[in-house]
C-alpha positions in Angstrom: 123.8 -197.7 -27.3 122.8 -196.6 -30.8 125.2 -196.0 -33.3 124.7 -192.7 -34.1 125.2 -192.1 -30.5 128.2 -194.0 -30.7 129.4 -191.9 -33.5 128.8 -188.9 -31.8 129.8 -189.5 -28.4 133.2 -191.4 -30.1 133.7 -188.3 -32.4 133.3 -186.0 -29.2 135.6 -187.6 -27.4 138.7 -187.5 -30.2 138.9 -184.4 -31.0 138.7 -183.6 -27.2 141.8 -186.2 -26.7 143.4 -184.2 -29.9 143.1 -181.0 -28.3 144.4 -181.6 -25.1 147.6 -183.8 -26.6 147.8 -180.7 -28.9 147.8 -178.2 -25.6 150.1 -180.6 -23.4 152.6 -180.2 -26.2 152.1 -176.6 -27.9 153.9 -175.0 -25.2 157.3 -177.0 -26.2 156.6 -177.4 -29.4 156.6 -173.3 -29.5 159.7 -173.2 -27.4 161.5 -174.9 -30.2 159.9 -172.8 -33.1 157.8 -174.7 -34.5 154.2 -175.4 -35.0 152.8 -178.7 -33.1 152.0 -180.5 -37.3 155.5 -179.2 -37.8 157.0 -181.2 -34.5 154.7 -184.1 -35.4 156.5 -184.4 -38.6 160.0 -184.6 -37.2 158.7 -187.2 -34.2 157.5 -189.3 -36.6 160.5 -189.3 -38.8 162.7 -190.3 -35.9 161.8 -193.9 -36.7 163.7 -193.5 -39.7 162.5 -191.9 -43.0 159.2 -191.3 -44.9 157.8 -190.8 -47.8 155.6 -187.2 -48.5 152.7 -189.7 -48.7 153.7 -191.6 -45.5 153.8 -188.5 -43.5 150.4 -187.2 -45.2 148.5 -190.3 -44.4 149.4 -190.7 -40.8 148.5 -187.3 -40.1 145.0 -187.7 -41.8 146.4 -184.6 -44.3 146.4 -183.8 -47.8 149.8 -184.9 -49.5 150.3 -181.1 -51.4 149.9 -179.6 -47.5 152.6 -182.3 -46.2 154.8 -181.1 -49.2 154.4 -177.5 -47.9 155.4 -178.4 -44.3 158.1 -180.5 -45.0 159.4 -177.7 -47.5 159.1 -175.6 -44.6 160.9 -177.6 -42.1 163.9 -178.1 -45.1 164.6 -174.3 -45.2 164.7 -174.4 -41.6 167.8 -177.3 -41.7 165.3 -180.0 -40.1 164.7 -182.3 -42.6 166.4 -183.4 -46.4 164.1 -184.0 -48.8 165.0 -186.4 -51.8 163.2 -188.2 -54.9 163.1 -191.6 -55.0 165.7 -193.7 -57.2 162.8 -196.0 -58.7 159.8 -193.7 -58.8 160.8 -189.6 -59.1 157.3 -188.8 -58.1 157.9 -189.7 -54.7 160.0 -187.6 -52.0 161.5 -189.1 -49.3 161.9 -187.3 -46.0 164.6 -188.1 -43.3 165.5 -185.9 -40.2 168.3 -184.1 -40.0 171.0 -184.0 -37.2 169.9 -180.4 -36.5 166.1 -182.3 -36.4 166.8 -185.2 -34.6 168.4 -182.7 -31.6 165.4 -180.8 -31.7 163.2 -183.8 -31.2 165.6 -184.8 -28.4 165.4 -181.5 -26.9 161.3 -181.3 -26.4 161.1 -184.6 -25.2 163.8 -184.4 -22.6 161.6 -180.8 -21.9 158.4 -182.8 -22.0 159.7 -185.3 -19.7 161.1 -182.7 -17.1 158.1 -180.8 -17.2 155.3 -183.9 -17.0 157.1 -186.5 -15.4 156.5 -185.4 -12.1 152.4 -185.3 -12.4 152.7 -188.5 -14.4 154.0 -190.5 -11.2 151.3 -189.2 -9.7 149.0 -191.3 -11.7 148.1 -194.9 -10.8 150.4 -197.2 -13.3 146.3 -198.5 -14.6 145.5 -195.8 -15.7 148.1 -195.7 -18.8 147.2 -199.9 -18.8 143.6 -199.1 -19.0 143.5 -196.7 -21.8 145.6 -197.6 -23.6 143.6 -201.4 -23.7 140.3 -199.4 -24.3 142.3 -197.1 -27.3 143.2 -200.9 -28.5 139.7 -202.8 -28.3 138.7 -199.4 -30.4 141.4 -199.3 -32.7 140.2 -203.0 -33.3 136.6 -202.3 -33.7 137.1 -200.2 -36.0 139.5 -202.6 -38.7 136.3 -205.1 -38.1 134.0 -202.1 -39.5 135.8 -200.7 -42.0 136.9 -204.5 -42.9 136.0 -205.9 -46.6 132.2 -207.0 -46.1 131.4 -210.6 -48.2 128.4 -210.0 -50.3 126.4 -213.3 -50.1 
């Protein structure tokens, strides 16, 4: 295969995956008021906290429209937002109780609602894409890897 059919067919193929992640959560995500970026934000903060820039890279966004989100999801009692001790120019963000609950809440609703179709599913099928998400993830560090000029 070509590369520019590569490209193509690969860039396809995301923002299909995207969209139908972003459906098979949307209607949970809007049970619990919130926009699916907005719920992304508090999953990923349930790790622990973030920095603004943390959040905004992971999500492939702008860090000024990460600051307006997590602004957002502070007046809503989800999240605290603080500057950094050692660098003011940099806001952490950390869940609160109210957002860790929420976060609790849609998985245990995701889980109700798409466990049952999930045991349906052969146990490779989750083995084998997630290996093929892998080998790509891979391929693409070797790419976008420091080339030696000799």
């Amino acid at each position: 295969m070509e590369l520019n059919e590569f490209k193509i067919q690969a860039w396809d193929l995301l923002r299909s995956i995207s969209e139908g992640l972003g459906s098979t959560l949307q209607h949970v995500d809007a049970d619990c008021g919130l926009t699916a970026v907005q719920m992304r934000v508090l999953r990923s903060l349930k790790a622990g906290d973030k920095t603004v820039g943390m959040l905004a890279k992971s999500m492939g966004m702008a860090g000024t429209n990460m600051s307006v989100i997590c602004k957002r999801l502070e007046k809503e009692g989800l999240v605290y937002r603080s500057r950094d001790h050692q660098d003011e120019r940099v806001v952490r963000v950390s869940a609160t109780d109210k957002g860790r609950e929420l976060v609790l809440r849609s998985e245990r609703e995701l889980e109700s609602y798409y466990q049952p179709l999930w045991e349906r599913e052969s146990p490779q099928t989750a083995q084998t894409i997630l290996a093929g998400l892998r080998e790509f993830d891979q391929l693409l560090k070797r790419l976008n890897a420091p080339q030696s000029k000799e």
